[in-house]
C-alpha positions in Angstrom: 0.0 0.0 0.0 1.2 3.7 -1.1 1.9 6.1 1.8 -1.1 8.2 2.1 -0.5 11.6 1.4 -1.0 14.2 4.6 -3.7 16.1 5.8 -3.2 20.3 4.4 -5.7 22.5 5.4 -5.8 26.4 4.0 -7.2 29.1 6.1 -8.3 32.0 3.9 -9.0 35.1 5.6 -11.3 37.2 3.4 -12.6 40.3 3.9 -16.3 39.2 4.2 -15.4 35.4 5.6 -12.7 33.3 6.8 -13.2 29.6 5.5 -11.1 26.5 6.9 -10.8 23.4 4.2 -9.2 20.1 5.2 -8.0 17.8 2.7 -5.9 15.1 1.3 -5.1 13.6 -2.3 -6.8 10.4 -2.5 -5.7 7.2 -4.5 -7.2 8.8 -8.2 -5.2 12.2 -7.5 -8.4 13.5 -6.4 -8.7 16.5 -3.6 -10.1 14.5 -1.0 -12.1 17.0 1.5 -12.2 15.9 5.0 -13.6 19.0 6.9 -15.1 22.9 6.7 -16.0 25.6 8.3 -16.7 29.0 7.8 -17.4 32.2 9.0 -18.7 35.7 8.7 -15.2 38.3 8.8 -15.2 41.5 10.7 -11.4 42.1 11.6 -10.6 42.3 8.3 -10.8 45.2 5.5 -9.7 45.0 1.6 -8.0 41.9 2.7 -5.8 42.9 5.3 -6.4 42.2 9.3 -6.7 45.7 10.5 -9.0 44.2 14.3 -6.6 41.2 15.2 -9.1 40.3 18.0 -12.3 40.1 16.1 -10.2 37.9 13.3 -8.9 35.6 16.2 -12.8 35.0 17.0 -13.3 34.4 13.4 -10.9 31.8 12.6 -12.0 30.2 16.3 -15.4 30.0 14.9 -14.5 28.4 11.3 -12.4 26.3 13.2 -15.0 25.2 15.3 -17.2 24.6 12.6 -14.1 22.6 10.7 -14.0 20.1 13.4 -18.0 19.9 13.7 -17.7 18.5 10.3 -15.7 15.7 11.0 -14.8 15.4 14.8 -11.8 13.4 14.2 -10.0 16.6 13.0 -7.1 17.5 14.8 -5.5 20.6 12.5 -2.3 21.9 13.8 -1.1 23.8 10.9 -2.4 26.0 8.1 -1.7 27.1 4.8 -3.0 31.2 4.9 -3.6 33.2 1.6 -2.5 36.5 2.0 -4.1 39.7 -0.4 -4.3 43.5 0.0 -2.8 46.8 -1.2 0.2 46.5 0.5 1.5 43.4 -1.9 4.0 44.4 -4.5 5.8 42.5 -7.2 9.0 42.9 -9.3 11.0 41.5 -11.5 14.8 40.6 -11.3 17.3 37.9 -12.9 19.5 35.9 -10.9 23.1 34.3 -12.0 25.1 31.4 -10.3 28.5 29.9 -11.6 28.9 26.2 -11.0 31.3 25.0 -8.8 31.1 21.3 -10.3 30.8 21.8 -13.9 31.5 18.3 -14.9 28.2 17.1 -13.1 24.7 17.9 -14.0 22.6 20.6 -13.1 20.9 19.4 -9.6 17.8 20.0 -7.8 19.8 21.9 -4.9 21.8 23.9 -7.3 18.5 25.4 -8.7 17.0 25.7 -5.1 19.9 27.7 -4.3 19.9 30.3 -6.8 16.1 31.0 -6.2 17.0 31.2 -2.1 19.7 33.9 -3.0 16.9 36.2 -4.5 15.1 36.4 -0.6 18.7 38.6 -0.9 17.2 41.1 -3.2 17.1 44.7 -1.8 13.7 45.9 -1.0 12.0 49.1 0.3 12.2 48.9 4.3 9.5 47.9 5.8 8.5 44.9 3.5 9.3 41.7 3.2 9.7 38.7 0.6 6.5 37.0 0.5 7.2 34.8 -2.8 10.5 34.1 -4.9 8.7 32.2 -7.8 11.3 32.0 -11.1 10.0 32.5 -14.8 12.8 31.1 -16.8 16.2 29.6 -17.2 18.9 29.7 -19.0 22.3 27.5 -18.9 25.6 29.4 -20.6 24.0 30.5 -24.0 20.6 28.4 -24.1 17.6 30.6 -23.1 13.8 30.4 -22.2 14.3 26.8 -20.2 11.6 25.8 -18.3 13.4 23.6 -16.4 17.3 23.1 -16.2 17.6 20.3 -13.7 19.9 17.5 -15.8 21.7 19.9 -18.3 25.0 20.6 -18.2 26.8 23.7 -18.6 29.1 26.8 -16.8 26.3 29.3 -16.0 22.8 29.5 -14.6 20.7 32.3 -15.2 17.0 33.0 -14.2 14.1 35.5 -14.0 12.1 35.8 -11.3 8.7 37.4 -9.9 9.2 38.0 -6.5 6.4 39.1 -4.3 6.5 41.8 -1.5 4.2 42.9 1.3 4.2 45.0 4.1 5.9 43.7 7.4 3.3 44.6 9.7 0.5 43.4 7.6 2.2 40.5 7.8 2.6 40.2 11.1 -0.8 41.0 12.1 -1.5 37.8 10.0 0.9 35.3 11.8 -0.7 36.8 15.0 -4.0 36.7 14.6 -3.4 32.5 13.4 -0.9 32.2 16.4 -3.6 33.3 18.6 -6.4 31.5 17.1 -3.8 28.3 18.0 -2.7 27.4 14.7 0.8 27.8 13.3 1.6 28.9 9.6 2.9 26.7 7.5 2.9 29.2 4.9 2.1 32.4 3.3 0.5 32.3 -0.3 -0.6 35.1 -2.7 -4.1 34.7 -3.0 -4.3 35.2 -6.8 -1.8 32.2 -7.4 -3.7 30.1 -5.0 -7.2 31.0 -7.2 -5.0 30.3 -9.8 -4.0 26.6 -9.2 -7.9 26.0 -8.5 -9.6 26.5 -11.7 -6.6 26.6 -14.1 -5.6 23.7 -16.2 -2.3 22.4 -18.1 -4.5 24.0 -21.2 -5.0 27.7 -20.0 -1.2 27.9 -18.6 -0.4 27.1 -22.2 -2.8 29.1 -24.1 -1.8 32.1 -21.6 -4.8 33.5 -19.3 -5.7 36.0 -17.1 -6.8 34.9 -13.7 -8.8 37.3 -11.9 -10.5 36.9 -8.7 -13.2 39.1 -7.1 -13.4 38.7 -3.2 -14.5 41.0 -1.1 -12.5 43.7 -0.3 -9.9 43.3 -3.4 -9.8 42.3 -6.6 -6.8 39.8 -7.6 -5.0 38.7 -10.9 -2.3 36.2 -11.7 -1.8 36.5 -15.6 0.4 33.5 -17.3 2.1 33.7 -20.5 3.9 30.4 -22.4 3.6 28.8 -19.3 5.3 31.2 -17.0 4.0 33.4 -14.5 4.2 37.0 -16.1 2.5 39.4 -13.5 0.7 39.2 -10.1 -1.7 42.6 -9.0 -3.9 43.7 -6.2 -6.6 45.9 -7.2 -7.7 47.6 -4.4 -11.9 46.9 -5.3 -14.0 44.2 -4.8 -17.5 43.2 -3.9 -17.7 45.9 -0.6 -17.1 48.6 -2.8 -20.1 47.7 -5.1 -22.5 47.2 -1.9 -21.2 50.3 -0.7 -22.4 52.2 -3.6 -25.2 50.7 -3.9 -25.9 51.8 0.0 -24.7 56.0 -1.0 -26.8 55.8 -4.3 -30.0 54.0 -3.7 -29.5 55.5 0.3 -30.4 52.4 1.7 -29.0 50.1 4.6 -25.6 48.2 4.0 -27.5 45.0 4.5 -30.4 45.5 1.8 -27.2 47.1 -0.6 -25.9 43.7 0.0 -28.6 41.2 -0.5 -30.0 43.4 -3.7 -26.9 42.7 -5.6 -27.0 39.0 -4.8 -30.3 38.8 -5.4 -30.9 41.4 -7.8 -28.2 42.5 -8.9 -26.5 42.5 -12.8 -22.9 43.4 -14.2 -24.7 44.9 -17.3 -27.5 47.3 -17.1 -29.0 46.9 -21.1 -30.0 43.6 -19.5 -31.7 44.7 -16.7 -35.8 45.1 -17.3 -36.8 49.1 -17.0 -40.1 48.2 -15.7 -38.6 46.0 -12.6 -38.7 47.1 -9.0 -37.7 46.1 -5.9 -39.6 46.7 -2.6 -38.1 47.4 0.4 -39.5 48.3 4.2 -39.3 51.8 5.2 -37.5 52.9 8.2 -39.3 53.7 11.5 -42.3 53.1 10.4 -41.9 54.9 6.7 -43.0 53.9 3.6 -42.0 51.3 2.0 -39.5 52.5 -1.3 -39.3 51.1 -4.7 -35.9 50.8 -6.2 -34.9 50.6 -9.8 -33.4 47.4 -11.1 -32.2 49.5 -14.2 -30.7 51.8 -11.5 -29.4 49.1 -9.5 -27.1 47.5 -12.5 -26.0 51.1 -13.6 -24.4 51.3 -10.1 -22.9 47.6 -10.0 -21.8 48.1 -14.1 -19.8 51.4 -13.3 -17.8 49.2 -10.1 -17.2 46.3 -12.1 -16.2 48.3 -15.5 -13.8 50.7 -13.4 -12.0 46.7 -12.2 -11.8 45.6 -15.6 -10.5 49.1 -16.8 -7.9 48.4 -13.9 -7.1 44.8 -15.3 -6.8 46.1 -19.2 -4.2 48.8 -17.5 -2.2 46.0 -16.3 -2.3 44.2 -18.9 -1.0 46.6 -21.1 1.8 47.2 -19.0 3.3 43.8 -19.8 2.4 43.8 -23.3 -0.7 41.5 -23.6 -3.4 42.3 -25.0 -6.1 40.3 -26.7 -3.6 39.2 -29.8 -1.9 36.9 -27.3 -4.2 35.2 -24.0 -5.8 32.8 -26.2 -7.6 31.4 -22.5 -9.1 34.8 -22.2 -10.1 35.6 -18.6 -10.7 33.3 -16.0 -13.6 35.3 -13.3 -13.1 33.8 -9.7 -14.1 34.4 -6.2 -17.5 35.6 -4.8 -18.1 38.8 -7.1 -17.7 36.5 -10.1 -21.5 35.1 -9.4 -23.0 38.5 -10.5 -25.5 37.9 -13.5 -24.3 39.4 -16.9 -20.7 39.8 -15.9 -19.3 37.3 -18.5 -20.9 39.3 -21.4 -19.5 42.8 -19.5 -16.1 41.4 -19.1 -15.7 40.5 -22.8 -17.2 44.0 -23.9 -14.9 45.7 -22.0 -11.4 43.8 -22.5 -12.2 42.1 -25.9 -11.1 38.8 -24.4 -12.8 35.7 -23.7 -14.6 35.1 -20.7 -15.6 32.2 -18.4 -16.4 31.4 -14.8 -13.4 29.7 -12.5 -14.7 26.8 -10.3 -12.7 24.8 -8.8 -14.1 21.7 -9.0 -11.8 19.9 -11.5 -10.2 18.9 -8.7 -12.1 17.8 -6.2 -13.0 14.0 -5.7 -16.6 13.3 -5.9 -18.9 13.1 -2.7 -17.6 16.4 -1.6 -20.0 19.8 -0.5 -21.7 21.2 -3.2 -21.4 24.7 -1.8 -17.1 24.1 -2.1 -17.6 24.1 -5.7 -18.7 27.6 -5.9 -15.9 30.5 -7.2 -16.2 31.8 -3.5 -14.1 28.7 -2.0 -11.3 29.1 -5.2 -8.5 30.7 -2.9 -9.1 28.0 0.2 -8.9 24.7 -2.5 -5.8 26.5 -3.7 -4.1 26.5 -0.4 -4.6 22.8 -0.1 -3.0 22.4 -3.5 -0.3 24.7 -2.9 0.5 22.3 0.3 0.0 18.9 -1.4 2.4 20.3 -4.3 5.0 20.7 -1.3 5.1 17.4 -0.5 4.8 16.1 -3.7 8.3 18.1 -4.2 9.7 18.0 -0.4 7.8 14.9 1.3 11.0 15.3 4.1 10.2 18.2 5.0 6.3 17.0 6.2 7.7 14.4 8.3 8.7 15.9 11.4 5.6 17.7 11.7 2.5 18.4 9.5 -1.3 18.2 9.9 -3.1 15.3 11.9 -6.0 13.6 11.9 -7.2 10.7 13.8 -9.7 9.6 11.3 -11.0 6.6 13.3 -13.7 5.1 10.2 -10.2 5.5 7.7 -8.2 2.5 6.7 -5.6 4.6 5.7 -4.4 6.1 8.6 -4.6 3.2 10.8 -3.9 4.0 14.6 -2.5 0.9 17.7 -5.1 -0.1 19.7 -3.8 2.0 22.2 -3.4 4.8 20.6 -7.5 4.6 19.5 -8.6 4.2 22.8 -7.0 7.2 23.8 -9.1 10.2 23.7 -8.4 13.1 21.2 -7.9 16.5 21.8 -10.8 17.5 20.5 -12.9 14.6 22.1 -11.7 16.2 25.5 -12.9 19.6 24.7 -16.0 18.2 23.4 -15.9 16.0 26.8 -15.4 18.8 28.8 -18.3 20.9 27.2 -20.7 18.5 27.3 -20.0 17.8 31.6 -20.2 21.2 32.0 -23.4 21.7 30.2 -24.4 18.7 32.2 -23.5 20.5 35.4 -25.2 24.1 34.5 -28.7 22.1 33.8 -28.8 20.1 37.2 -27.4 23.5 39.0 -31.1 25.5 37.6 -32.8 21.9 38.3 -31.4 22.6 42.5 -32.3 26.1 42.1 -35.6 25.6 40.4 -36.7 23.1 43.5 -35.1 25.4 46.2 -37.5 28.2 44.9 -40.2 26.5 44.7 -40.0 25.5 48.3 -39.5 28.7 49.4 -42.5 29.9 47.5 -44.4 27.0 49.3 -43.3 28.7 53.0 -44.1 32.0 51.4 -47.7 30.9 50.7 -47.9 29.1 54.4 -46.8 32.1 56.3 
């Protein structure tokens, strides 16, 4: 029997939830999901944790919710997606003479020239998130994908390295330290969309992931294969419910459930004669709002993204003539009606909807297919290809389970009839509910004895 691969879990702390996703690759090469939770975000603000006590309480709850799915959870570690205005990106090119030139090209040699690039000088106050290289090259052969096994003098490479603010990124390791978890991790959340609902295909044809979450809007575009550009557009789906609140003057939470439920990308499609009733305030009338009006508002947000995403685009040089994969929409803001047919309008590119259910094995949640769960199933993806690449380096310490019902990951008799962690806490919450209800029993039966004297006297 095949060593089963380990438990990842990614953590992705959104601006309007935080969601916890468990899984494993099964036997088929399948994302095998073994627990979720989720939960509303507060602490959080165009992706970055601004309230590091009301995120702790968030990630607590998902967790909570993660090991209410399957009990026998026991997550120590976590793979975190990180997003907001403060990430930056550049490009450099890296160079290493060989020592042993009569030997080929190794695996260590490669991972050494990409570790020298954490060297790279960088504004202070910021930090190396991601070193990820574009291509090789060995002495005079260019554009190599991957070197490992040639032989030559010289290795070159370019490389997209990722930057983000120190204390943004500290407020993230905290808020997961606290919540009792350690990082494994950091991973931009565009490339983690990206390894959701891309396929061998679109990184050939060259695409454009973009992903609409809720306080920013991500891309990770690929050309030939390579990673070309990674951006942060500081708009996502709060910024179209708060318009929608300031120009209909409405509350936040009927701007919010009027896009959902109402709401369109494209206002020629919206019907002129449509209204929507809502309750007045205080006793007010109720007011009739505009559906026509309603996708104007949402149409300007979304257009002013996409005219963000074109700008970008530009600024590497493609343009429709070369991402034959189009666009790839992603996250929760890419479930707006019409937004397909505004996205092509506006960039002249194909256009489809991300989900990232090419690879998860069947029998999993519906709801983790949806666009919204792209960045989480990404983490988990990220992690497996990790120990696909360094399986050493998982086996001091990675995630565990005790999944009792699994063949797989068979525990000694002794070891099974030991209670879990969790089972404790679940132990110890269920004795003192226990406790609390025969407490108002004793206190119940004391007062009504002493309303029994009361009446007497």
């Amino acid at each position: 029997m095949s060593k089963p691969s380990p438990i990842i879990v990614g953590l992705d702390i959104g601006t309007t939830k935080i969601a916890v996703i468990a899984g494993r690759k099964n036997e088929f090469g399948k994302l095998e999901i073994l627990g979720f939770g989720r939960a509303d975000s507060f602490g959080v603000q165009h992706g970055m944790v601004l309230n590091i006590e009301q995120t702790i309480r968030a990630i607590q709850e998902a967790l909570q919710r993660c090991y209410a799915s399957n009990p026998d959870l026991i997550i120590e570690e976590v793979y975190v997606g990180i997003a907001g205005q403060h990430i930056q990106s550049l490009q450099t090119r890296g160079e290493m003479i060989r020592t042993d030139i009569e030997s080929e090209i190794s695996k260590q040699e490669i991972e050494q020239l990409i570790n020298d690039q954490y060297k790279t000088y960088i504004p202070t106050g910021d930090q190396i998130i991601d070193v990820i290289p574009q291509e090789f090259s060995v002495d005079q052969f260019q554009n190599i994908t991957n070197p490992v096994g040639y032989s030559g003098i010289k290795i070159g490479a370019s490389f997209h390295i990722i930057t983000g603010n120190k204390l943004a990124i500290r407020n993230i390791y905290r808020s997961v330290e606290k919540a009792g978890l350690h990082v494994r991790d950091l991973v931009l959340q565009p490339l983690a969309s990206a390894a959701a609902v891309m396929c061998d295909q679109d990184l050939e044809a060259g695409v454009a992931i973009v992903d609409i979450g809720g306080g920013t809007t991500d891309m990770a575009v690929f050309y030939e294969g390579v990673l070309r550009q990674t951006v942060v557009i500081p708009y996502g789906g709060e910024n179209i419910t708060n318009d929608i609140k300031n120009g209909l003057g409405v509350l936040r939470t009927q701007a919010e459930q009027m896009k959902v439920q109402f709401g369109s990308a494209l206002a020629d499609e919206a019907k002129s004669n449509a209204y929507i009733t809502i309750p007045g305030l205080r006793g007010q009338q109720p007011r009739e709002i505009s559906v026509k009006n309603l996708a104007h508002i949402i149409q300007a947000r979304i257009q002013e993204i996409l005219d963000f995403v074109m700008y970008h685009l530009r600024q590497i040089g493609l343009d429709s003539k070369y991402l034959n994969g189009g666009i790839i929409l992603t996250g929760g803001g890419s479930q707006l009606k019409h937004l397909i047919q505004l996205t092509e309008y506006v960039t002249g590119l194909s256009a489809r909807i991300g989900y990232p259910n090419e690879h998860l094995a069947s029998g999993h949640p519906e709801e983790l297919a949806r666009p919204m769960y792209a960045t989480c199933i990404g983490l988990i993806l990220k992690g497996l290809h990790d120990y696909e690449n360094h399986p050493e380096a998982f086996e001091a310490n990675f995630t565990r389970i005790n999944a009792l019902k699994d063949e797989q990951l068979m525990q000694p008799p002794t070891e099974k009839a030991q209670p879990s962690d969790q089972q404790e806490r679940q132990a110890s919450v269920r004795n003192k509910r226990l406790r609390t209800f025969l407490d108002n029993i004793k206190s119940g039966i004391i007062e009504l004895f002493r309303d029994e004297e009361d009446k007497t006297i």
